[in-house]
C-alpha positions in Angstrom: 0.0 0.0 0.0 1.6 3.2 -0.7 2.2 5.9 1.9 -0.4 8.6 0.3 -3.2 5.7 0.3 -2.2 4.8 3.9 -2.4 8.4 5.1 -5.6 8.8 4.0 -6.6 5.4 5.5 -5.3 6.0 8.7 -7.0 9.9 8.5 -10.3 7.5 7.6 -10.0 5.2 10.8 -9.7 8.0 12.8 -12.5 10.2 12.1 -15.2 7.1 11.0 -14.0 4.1 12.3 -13.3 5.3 16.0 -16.0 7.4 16.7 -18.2 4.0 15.5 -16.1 2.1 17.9 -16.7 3.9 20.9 -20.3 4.1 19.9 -20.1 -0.1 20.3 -18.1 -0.3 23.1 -20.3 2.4 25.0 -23.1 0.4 23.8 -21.4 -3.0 25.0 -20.3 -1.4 28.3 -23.8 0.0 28.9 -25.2 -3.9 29.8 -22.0 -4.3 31.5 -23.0 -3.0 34.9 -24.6 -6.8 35.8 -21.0 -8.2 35.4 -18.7 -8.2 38.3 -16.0 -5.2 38.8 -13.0 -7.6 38.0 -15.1 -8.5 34.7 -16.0 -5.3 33.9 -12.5 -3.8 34.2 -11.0 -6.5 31.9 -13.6 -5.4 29.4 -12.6 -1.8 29.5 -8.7 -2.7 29.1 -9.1 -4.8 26.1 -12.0 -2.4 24.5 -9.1 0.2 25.6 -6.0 -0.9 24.2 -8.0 -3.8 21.7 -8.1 -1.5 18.6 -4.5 -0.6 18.2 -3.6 -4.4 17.4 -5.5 -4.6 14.0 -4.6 -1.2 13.1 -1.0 -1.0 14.4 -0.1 -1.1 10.4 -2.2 1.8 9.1 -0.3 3.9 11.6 3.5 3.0 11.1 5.2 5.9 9.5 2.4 8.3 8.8 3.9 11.3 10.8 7.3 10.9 9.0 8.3 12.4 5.3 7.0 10.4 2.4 9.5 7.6 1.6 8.1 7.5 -2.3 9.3 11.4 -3.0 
């Protein structure tokens, strides 16, 4: 994928893709107040830090000069 198409990926993921995921997770974390605190604060560490993983390659190098140029 070049860098230009990635840019603009990652600037998609940012202004659609995590708003939507924090609508879920405040959706999922809504019905979470039946579950125990222990539960509940292993849901909100991997809803936390759980969206970096699959994205962790959109994000590599996008605040440094284009490498194509």
């Amino acid at each position: 994928m070049t860098y230009k198409a990635r840019k603009r990926l990652a600037l998609f993921v940012l202004v659609v893709g995590l708003p939507a995921y924090v609508v879920l997770a405040v959706t999922l974390m809504s019905e979470a107040s039946r579950f125990h605190k222990v539960v509940e604060f292993v849901i909100y560490v991997v809803l936390g830090i759980g969206w970096v993983f699959p994205l962790k390659w959109v994000f590599m190098g996008i605040g440094q000069s284009d490498p194509d140029e």
